[in-house]
BAVEX-246974 format. One line per 5 residues: number of its first residue (from 1); their letters; for each residue z, y, x of N, C-alpha, C. Coordinates in Angstrom, 1 decimal. Each point is the difference from the previous one (the first is absolute). Layout:
N
NUM> A> Z/Y/X/Z/Y/X/Z/Y/X; ...
END
This chain:
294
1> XXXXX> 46.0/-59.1/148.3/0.5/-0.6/-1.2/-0.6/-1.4/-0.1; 0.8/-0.9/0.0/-0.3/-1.5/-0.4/-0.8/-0.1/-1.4; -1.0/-1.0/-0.1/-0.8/-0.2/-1.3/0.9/-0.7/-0.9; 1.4/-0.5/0.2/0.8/-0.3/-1.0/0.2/1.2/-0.4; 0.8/0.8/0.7/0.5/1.3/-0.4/-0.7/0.9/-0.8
6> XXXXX> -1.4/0.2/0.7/-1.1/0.6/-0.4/-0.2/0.0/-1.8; 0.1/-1.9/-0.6/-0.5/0.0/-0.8/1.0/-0.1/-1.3; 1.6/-0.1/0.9/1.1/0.6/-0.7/-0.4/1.4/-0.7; -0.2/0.6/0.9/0.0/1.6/-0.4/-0.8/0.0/-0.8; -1.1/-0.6/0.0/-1.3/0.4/-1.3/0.7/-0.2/-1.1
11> XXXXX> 0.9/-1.5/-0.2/0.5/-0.7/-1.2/0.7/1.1/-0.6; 1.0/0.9/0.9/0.8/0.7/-0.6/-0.7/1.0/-0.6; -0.9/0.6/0.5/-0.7/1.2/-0.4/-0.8/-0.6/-1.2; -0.7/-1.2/-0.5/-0.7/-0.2/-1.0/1.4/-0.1/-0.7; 0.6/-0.9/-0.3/1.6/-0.1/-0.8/0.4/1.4/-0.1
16> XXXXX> 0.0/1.3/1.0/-0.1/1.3/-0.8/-0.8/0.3/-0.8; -1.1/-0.2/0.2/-1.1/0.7/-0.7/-0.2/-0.7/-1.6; 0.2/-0.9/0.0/0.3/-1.3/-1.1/1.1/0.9/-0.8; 0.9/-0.1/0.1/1.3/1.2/-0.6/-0.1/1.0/-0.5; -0.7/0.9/1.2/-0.5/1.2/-0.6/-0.6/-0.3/-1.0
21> XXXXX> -1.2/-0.6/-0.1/-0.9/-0.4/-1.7/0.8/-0.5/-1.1; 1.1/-0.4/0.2/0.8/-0.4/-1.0/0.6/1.0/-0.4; 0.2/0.4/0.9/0.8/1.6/-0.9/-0.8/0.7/-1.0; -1.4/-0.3/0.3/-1.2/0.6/-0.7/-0.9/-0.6/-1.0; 1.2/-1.1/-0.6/-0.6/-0.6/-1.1/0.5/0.9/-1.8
26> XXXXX> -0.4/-0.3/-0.8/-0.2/0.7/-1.2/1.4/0.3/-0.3; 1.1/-0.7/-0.2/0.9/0.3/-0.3/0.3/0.4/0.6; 0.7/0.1/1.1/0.5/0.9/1.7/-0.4/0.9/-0.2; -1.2/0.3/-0.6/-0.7/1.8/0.2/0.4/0.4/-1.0; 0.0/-0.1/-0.7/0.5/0.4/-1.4/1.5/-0.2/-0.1
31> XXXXX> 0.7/-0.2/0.4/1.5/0.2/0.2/0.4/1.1/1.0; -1.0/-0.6/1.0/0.3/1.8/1.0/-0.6/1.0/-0.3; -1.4/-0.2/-0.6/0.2/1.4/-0.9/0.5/1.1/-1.1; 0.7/-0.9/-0.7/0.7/0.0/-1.1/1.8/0.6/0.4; -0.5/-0.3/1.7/1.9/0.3/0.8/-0.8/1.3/0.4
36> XXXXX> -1.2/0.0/0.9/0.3/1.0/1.0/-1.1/1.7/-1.1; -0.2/-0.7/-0.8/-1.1/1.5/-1.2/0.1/-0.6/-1.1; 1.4/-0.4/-0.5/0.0/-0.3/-1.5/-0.7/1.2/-0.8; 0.4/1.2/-0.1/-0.6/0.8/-0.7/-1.5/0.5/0.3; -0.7/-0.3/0.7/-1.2/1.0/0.1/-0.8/-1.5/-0.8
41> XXXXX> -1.0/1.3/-0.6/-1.4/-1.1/-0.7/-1.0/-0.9/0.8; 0.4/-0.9/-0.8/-0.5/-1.7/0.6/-1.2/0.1/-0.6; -0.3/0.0/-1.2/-1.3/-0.7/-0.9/0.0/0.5/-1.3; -1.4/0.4/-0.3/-0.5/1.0/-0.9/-1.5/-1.1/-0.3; -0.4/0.7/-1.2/-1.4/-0.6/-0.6/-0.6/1.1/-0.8
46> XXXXX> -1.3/-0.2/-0.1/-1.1/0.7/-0.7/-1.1/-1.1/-0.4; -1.1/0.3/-0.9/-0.6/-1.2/-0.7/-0.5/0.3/-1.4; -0.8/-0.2/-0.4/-0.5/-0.1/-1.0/0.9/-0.4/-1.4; 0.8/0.9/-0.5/1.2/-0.5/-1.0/1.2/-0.4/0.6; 0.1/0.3/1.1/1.4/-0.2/0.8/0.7/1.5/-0.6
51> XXXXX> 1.1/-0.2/-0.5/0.9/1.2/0.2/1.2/0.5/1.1; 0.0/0.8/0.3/0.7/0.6/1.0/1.1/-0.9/0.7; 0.4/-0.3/0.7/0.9/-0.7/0.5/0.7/-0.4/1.9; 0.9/0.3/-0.1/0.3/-0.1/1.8/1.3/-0.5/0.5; 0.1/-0.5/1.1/1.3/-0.7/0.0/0.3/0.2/1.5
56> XXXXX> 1.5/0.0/0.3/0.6/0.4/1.3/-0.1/-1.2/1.0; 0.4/0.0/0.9/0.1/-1.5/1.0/1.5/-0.5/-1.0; 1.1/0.5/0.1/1.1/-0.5/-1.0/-0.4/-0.6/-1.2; -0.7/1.1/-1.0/-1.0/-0.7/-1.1/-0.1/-1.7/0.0; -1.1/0.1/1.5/-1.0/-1.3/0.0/1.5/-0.7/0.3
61> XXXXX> 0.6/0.2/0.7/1.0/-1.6/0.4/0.4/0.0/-1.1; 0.6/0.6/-0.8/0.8/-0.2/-1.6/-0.7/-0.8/-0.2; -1.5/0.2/-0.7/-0.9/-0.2/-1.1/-0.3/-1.7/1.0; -0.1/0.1/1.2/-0.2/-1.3/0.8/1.5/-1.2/-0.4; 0.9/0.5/0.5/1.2/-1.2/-0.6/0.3/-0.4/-1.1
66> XXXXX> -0.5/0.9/-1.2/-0.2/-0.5/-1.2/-1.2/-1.1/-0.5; -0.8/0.1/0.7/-0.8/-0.3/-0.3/0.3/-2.2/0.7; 0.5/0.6/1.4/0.1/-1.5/0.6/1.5/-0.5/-0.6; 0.9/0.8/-0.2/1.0/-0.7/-1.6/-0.9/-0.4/-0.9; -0.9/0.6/-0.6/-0.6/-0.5/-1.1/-0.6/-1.8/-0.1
71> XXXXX> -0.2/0.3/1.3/-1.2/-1.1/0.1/0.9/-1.3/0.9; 1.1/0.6/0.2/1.1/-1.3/0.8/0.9/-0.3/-1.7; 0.2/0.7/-0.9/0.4/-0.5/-0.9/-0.8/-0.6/-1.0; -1.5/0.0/0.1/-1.0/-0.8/-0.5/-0.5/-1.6/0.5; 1.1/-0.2/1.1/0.2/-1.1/0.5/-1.3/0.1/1.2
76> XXXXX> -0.3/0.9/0.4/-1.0/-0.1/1.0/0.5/-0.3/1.5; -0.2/-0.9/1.0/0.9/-0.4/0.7/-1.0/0.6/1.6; 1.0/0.7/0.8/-1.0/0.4/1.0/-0.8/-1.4/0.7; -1.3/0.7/0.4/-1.2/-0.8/0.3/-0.7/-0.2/-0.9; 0.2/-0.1/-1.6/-0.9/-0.6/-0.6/-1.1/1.2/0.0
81> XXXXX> -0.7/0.3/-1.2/-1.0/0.8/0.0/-0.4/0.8/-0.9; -0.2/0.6/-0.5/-0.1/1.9/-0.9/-1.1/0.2/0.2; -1.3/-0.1/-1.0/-1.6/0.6/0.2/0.7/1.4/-0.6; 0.0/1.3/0.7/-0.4/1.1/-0.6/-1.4/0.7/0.0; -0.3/0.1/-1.7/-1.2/0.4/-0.5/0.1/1.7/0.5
86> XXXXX> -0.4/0.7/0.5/-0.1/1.6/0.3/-0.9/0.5/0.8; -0.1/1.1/-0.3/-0.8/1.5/0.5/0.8/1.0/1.0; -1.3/0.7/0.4/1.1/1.2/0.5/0.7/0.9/-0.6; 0.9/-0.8/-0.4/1.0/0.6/-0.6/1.6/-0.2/-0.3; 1.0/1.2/0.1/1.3/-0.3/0.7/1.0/-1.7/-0.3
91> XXXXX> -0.7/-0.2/-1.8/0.9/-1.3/-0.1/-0.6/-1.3/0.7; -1.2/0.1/0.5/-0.1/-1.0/1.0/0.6/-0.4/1.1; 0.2/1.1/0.5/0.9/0.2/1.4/1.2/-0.2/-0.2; 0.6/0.5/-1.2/1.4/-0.3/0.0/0.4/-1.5/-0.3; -1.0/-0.5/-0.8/-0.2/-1.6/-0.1/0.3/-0.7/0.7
96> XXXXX> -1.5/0.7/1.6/0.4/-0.8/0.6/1.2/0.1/1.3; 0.7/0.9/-0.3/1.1/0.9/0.8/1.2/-1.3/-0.6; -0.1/-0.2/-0.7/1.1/-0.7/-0.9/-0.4/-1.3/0.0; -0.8/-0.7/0.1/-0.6/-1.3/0.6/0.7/-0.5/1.3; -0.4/1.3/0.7/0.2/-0.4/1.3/1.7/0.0/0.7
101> XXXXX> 0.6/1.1/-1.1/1.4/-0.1/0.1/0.7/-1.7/-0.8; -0.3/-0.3/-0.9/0.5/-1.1/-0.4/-1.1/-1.0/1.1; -0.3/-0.1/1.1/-0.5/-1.2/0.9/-1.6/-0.7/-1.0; -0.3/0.5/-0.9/-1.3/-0.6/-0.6/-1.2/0.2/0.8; -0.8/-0.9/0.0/-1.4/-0.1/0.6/-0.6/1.0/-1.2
106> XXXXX> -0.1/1.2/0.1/-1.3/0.7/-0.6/-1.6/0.4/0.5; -0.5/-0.6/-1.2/-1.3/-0.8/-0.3/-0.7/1.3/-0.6; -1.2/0.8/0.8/0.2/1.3/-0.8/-1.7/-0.1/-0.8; -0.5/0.3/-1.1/-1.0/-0.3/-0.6/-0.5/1.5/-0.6; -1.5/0.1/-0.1/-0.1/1.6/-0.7/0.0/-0.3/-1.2
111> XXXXX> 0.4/1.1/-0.6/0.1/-0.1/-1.8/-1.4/0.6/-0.5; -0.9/0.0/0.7/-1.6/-0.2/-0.3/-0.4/-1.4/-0.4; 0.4/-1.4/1.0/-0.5/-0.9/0.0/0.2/-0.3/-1.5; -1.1/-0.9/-0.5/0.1/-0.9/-1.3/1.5/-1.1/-0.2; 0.4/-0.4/-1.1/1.0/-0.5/-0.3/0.1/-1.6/1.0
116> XXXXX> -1.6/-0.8/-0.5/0.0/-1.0/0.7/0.1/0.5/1.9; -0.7/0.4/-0.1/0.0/0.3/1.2/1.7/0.0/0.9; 0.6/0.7/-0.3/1.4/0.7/-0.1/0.9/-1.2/-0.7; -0.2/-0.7/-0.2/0.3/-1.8/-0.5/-0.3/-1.0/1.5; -1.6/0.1/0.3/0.4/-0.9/1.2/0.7/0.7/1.4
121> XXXXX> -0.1/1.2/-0.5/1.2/0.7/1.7/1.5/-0.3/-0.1; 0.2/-0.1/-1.3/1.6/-0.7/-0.4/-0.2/-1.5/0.4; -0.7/-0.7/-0.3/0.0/-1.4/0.5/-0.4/-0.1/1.2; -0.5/0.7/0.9/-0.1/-0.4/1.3/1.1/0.7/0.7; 1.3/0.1/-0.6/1.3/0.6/0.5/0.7/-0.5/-0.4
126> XXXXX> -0.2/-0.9/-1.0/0.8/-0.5/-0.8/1.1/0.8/-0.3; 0.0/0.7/-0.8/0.6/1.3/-0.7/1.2/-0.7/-0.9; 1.2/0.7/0.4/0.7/-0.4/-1.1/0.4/1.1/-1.0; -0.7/1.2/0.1/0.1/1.4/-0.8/-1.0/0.3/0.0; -0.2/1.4/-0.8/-1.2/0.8/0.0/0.6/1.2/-0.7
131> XXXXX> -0.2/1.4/0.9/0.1/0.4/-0.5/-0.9/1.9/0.5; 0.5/0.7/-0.7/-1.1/1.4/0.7/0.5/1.3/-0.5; -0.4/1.2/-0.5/0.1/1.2/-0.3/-0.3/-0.6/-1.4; 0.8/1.2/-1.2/-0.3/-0.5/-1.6/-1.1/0.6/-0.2; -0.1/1.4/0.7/-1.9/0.0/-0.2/-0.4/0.5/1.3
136> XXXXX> -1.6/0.2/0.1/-0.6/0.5/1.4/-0.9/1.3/-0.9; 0.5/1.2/0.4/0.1/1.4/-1.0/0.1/-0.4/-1.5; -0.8/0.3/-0.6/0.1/-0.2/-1.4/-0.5/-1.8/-0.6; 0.0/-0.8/0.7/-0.8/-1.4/0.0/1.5/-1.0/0.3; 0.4/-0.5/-1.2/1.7/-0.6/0.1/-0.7/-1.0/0.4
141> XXXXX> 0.7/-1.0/0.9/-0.7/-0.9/0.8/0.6/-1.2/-0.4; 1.4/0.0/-0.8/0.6/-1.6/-0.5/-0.9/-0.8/-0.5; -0.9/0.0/-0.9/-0.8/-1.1/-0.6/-0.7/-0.6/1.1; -0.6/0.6/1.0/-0.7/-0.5/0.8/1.4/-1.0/0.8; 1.0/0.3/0.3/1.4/-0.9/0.8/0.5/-1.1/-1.1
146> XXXXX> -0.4/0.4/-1.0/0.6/-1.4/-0.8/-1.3/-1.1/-0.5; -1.1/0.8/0.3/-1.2/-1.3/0.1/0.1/-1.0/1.4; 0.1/0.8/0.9/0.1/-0.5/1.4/1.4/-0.9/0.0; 1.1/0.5/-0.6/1.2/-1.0/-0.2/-0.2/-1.6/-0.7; -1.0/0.5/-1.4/-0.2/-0.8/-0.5/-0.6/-1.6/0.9
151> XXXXX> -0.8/0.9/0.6/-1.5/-1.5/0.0/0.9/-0.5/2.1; 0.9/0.5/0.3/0.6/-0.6/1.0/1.1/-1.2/0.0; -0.2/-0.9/0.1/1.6/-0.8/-0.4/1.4/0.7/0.9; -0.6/0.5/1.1/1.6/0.0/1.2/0.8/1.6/-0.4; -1.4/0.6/-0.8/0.7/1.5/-0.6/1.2/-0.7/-1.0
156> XXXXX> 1.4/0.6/0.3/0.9/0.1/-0.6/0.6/1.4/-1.0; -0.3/1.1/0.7/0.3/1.0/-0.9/-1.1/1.2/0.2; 0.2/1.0/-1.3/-1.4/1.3/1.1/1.3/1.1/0.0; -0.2/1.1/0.6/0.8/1.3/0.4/-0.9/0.7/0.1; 0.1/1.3/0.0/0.4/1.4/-0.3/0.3/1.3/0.7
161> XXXXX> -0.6/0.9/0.5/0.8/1.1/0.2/-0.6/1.2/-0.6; 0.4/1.1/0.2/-0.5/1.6/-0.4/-0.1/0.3/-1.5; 0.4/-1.4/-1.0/0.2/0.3/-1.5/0.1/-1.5/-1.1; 0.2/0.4/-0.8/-0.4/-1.6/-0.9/-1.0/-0.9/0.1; -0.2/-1.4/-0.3/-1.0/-0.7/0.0/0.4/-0.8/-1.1
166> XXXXX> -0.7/-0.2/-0.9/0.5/-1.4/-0.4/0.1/-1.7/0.2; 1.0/-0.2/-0.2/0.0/-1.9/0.6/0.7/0.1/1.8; -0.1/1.4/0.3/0.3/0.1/1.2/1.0/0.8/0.4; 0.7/-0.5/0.8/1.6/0.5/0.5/-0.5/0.8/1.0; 0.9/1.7/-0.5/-0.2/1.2/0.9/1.2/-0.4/1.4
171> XXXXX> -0.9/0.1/0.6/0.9/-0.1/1.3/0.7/1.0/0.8; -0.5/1.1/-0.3/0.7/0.9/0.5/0.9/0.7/-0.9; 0.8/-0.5/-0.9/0.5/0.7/-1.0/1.5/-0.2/0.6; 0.5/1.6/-0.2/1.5/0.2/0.6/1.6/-1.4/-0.1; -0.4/-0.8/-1.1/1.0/-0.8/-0.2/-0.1/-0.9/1.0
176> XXXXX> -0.8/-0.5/1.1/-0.2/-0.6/1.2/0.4/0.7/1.5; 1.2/-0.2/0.0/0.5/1.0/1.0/1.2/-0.9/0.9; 0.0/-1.3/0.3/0.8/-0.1/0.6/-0.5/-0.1/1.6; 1.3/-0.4/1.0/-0.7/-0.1/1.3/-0.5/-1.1/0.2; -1.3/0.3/0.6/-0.4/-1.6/0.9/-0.1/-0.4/1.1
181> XXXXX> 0.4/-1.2/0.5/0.3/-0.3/1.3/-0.9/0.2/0.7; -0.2/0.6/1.5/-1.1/-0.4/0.3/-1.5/-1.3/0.5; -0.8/0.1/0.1/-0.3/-1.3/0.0/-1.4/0.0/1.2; -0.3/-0.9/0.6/-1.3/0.3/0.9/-1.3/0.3/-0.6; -0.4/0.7/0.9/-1.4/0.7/-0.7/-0.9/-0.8/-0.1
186> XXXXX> -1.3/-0.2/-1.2/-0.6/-1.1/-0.2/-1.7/0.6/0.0; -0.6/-0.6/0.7/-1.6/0.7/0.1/-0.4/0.3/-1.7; -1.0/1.3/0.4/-0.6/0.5/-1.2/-1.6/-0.7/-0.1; -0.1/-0.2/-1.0/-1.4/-0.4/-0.1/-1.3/0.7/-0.8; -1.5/0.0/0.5/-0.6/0.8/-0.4/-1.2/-0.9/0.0
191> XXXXX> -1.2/0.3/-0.8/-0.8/-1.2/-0.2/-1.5/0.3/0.3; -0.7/-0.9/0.6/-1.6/0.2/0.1/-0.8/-0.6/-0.8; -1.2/0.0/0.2/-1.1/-0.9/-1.2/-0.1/-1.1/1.0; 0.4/-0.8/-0.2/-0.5/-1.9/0.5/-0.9/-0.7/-0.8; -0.3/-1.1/0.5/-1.3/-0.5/-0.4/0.5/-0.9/-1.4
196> XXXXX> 1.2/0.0/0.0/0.3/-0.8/-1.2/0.6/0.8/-0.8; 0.2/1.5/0.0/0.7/1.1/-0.5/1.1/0.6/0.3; 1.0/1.0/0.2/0.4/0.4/0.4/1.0/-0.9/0.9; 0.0/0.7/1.2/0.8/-0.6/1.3/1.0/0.6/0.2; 1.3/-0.4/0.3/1.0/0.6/0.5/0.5/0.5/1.5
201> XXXXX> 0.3/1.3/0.6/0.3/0.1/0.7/1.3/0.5/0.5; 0.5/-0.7/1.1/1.6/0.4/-0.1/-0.1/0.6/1.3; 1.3/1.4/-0.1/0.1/0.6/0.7/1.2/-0.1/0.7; 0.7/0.2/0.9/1.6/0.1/0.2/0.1/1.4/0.1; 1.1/0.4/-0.7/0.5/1.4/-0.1/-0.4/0.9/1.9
206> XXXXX> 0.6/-0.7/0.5/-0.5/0.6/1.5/-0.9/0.4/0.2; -0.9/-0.9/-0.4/-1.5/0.4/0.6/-0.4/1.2/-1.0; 0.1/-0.1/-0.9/-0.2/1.4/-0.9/0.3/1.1/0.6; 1.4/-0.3/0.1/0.7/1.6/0.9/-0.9/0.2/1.4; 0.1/-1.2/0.6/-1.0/0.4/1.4/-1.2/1.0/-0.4
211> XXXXX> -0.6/-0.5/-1.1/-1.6/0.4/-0.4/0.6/1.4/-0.4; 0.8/0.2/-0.9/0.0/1.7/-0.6/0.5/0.7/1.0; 0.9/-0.4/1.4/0.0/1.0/1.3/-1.1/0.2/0.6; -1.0/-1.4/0.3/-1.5/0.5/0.3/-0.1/1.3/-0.3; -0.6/0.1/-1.7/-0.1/0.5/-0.6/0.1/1.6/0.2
216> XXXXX> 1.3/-0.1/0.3/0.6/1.4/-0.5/-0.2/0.8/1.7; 0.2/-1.0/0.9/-0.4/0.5/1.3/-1.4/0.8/-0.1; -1.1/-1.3/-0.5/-1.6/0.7/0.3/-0.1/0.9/-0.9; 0.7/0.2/-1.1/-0.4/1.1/-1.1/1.1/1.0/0.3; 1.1/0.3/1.3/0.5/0.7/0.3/1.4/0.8/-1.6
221> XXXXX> 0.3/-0.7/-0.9/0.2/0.5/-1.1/1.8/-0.8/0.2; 0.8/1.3/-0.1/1.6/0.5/0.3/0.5/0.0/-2.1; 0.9/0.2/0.0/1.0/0.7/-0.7/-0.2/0.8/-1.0; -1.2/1.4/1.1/0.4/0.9/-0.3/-1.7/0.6/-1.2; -1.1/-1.2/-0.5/-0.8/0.3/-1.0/0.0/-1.0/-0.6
226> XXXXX> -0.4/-0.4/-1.6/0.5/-1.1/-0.6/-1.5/-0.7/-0.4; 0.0/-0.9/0.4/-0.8/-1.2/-0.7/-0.7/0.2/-1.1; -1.1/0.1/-0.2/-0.3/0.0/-1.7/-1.3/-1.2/0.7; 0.5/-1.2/-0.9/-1.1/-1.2/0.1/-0.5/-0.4/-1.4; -1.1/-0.3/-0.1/-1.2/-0.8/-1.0/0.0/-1.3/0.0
231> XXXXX> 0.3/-0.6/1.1/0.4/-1.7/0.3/1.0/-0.6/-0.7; -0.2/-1.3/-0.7/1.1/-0.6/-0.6/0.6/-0.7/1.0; 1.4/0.3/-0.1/0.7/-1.3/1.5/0.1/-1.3/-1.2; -0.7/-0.4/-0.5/-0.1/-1.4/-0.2/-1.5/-0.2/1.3; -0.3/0.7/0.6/-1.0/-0.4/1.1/0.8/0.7/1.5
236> XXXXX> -0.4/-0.9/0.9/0.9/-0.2/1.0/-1.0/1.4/0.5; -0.4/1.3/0.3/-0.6/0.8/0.2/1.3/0.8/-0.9; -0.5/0.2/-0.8/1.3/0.7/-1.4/1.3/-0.1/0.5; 0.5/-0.9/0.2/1.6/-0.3/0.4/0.1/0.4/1.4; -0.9/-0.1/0.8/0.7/0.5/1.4/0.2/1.6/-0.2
241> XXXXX> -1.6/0.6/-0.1/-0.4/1.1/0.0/1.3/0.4/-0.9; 0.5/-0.2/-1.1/0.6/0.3/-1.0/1.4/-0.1/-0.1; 1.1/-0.9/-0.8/1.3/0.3/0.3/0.5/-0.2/0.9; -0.6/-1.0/1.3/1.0/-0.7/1.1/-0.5/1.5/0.8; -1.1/0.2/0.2/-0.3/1.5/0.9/1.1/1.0/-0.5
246> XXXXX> 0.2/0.6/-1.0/0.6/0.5/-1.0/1.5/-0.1/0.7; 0.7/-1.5/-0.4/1.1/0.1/0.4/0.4/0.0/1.6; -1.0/-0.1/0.7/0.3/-0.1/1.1/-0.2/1.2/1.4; -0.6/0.9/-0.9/-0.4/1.8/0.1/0.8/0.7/-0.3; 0.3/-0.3/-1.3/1.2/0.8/-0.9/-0.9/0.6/-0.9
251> XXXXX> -1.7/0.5/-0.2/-0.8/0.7/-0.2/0.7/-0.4/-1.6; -0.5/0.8/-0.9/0.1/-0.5/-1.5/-1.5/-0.2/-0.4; 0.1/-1.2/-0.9/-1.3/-0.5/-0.3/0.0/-0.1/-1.7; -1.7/1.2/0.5/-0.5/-0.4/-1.7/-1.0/-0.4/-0.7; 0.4/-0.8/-0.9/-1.3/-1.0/-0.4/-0.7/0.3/-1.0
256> XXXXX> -1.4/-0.5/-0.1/-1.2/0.5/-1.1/-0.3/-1.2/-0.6; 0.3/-0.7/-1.3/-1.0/-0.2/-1.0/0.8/-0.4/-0.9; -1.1/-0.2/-0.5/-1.6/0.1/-0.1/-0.5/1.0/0.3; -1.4/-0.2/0.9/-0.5/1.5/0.6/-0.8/0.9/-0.9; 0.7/0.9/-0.3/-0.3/0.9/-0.1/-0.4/1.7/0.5
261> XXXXX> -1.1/0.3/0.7/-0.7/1.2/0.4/1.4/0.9/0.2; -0.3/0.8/-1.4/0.6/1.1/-0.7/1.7/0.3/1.0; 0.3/-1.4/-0.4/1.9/0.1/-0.1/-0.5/-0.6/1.7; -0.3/-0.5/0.9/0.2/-0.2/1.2/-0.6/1.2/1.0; -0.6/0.9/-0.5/-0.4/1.1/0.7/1.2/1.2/-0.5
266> XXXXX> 0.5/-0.3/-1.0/1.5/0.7/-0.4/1.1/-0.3/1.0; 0.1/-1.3/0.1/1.1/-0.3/1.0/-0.2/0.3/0.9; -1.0/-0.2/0.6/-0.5/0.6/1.7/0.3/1.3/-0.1; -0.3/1.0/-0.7/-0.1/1.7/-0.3/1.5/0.1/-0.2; 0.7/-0.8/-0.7/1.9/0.4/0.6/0.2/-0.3/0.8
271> XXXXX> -0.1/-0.7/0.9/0.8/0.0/1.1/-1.3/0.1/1.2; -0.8/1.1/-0.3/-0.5/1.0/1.0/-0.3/-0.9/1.4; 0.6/-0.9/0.4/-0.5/-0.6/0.9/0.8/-1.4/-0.3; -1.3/-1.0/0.8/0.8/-1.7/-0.4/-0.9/-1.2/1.0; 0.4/-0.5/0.0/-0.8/-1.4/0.6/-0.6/-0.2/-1.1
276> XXXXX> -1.3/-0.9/-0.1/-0.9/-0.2/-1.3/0.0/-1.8/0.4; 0.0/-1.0/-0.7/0.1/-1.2/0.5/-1.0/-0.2/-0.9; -1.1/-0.6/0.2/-1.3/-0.4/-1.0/-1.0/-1.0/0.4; -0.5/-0.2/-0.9/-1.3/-1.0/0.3/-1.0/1.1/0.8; -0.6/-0.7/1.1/-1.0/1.2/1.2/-1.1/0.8/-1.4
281> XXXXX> 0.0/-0.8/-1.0/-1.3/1.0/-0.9/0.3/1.0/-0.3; 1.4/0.1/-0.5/0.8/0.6/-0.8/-0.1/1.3/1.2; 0.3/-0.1/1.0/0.4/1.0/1.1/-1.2/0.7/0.4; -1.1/-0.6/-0.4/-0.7/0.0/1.5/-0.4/1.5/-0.3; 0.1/1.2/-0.4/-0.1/1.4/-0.2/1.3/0.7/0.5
286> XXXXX> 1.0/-0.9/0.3/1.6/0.4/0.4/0.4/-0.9/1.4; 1.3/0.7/0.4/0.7/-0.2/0.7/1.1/-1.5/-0.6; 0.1/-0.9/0.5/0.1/-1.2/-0.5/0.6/-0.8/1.1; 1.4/-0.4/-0.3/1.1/-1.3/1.0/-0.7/-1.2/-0.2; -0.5/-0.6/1.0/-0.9/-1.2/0.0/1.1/-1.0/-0.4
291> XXXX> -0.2/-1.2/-1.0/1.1/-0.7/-0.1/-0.6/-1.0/0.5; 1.4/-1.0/0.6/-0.4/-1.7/0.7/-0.5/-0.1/-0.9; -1.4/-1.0/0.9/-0.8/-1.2/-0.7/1.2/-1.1/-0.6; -0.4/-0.8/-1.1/0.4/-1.2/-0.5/-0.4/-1.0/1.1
END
């Protein structure tokens, strides 16, 4: 074979392999999941004042295109940018499931950080939204999204999911139902401590998916046991290990918090056997899926 030829062939095979990852970006997965196991359980929670709750792969795409109607009829134009404030917990994900269907750069923040704090992660994204879960278990989280709206100039509106907030548009609320076109997938962002305060880091949907097949190869984890993680996927450890693993296993994933003992040694005890996704401390007496480093 000639070294022209030679380096044809590579071209084509990375230009495969390039494709393949696209197929394996957030939306793609979540549409073919939604095609090929609409009905089987996607995502469930437990937590300290969380009440019972679970949703199908069909579920999440519903609850996902309303959410990216919501937010394309709040004038949000793909590319710009969505800080979502969340935990491990399902309206994060569906947030950012719905971010990522309307083409938004989501910007993912913990709903631990302080307000200012969670102020300069919006301006180093220059955010034109803000928005998160109405509460994280019993702890409604809007006042903290409308101070952070406040003290930003580029915040234009805050949103909403899993209940009321005030000053804030629920986004996932049934009257947001039309179709949306589709649009190219836009990196998710996740943030470190920098020397001048919080740094942003951008990811491209691909490389995510690359990392949660890692993933799921070294931690050997199918279909057929379900996820129960402690990790917020507002941390790039959280979101691999967590929904993109999730959607791209088929496993159903369930999330914990606020952590609570009691109710997460309950969830484990129903479903008799599980993958445990955790901080190494948390584990280190158990059997424990090592998540990617950040």
């Amino acid at each position: 074979m000639s070294l022209a030829a030679g380096m044809s062939a590579t071209q084509r095979s990375a230009g495969s392999g390039r494709r393949a990852l696209a197929a394996c970006a957030l939306d793609p997965l979540l549409l073919g999941a939604a095609r090929l196991r609409g009905d089987r359980l996607a995502l469930s929670a437990s937590g300290e004042g969380v009440a019972e709750r679970s949703l199908t792969f069909a579920e999440m795409d519903g609850v996902a295109r309303r959410i990216a109607c919501a937010l394309a009829e709040c004038e949000l134009a793909p590319g710009e940018s969505l800080l979502i404030v969340g935990a491990a917990d399902p309206d994060t994900v569906l947030l950012l499931l719905g971010a990522a269907r309307a083409g938004l750069v989501a910007a993912l923040a913990p709903a631990g950080a302080e307000a200012d704090r969670l102020a300069a992660m919006a301006r180093a994204v220059g955010a034109a939204a803000v928005a998160g879960p109405a509460r994280i278990g019993a702890v409604p989280l809007g006042p903290t999204l409308l101070r952070v709206a406040a003290d930003v100039e580029t915040v234009r509106f805050v949103g909403c999911a899993g209940g009321e907030a005030e000053g804030a548009v629920r986004l996932d609320d049934e009257a947001f139902a039309t179709v949306q076109q589709r649009v190219a997938a836009a990196p998710v962002v996740t943030f470190h401590d920098g020397r001048d305060g919080p740094a942003p880091v951008r990811h491209e949907q691909t490389t995510l998916a690359a990392a949660a097949l890692d993933f799921l190869a070294r931690s050997q984890i199918g279909a057929g046991l379900p996820l129960v993680s402690t990790i917020s996927p507002t941390r790039f450890a959280g979101l691999v290990a967590g929904p993109i693993a999730s959607l791209l296993s088929g496993a159903p994933l369930h999330l914990h918090a606020p952590f609570e003992t009691a109710s997460l040694v309950a969830a484990l005890a129903e479903r008799r056997a599980a993958h445990l996704v955790a901080p190494l401390a948390l584990g280190a007496n158990s059997r424990v899926s090592r998540a990617p480093k950040s």
